[in-house]
C-alpha positions, 0 to 999 in steps of 0.5 A: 449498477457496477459489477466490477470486483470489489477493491482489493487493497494489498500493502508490500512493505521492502526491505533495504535491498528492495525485496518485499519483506511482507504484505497486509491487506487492506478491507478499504473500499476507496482508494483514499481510504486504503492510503490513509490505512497506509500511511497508519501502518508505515513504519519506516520502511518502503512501502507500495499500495497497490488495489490487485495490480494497480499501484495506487501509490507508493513512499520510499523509505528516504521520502520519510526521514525528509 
């Protein structure tokens, strides 16, 4: 039985200049799932998944328009 904490999956989306803009969360409970629920909320902007301080992965904004 696992007793670890439940995932907490947190997306931070960066503005030009490199600062967080704003944050989601995400109610994801596999790491596959929140980069798929990611990936749904891109928008052209930078952006960082992370579950608590893990960085699960991240797609800068010059990534996207390649």
């Amino acid at each position: 039985m696992d007793w670890g904490e439940p995932p907490a999956y947190r997306v931070f989306f960066f503005d030009d200049e490199g600062r967080i803009k704003t944050s989601k969360a995400l109610k994801c409970t596999t790491d596959d799932e929140a980069t798929v629920e990611a990936r749904r909320v891109l928008d052209g902007r930078t952006l960082k998944l992370y579950d608590g301080c893990r960085l699960v992965m991240e797609i800068s904004k010059e990534a996207q328009s390649s």
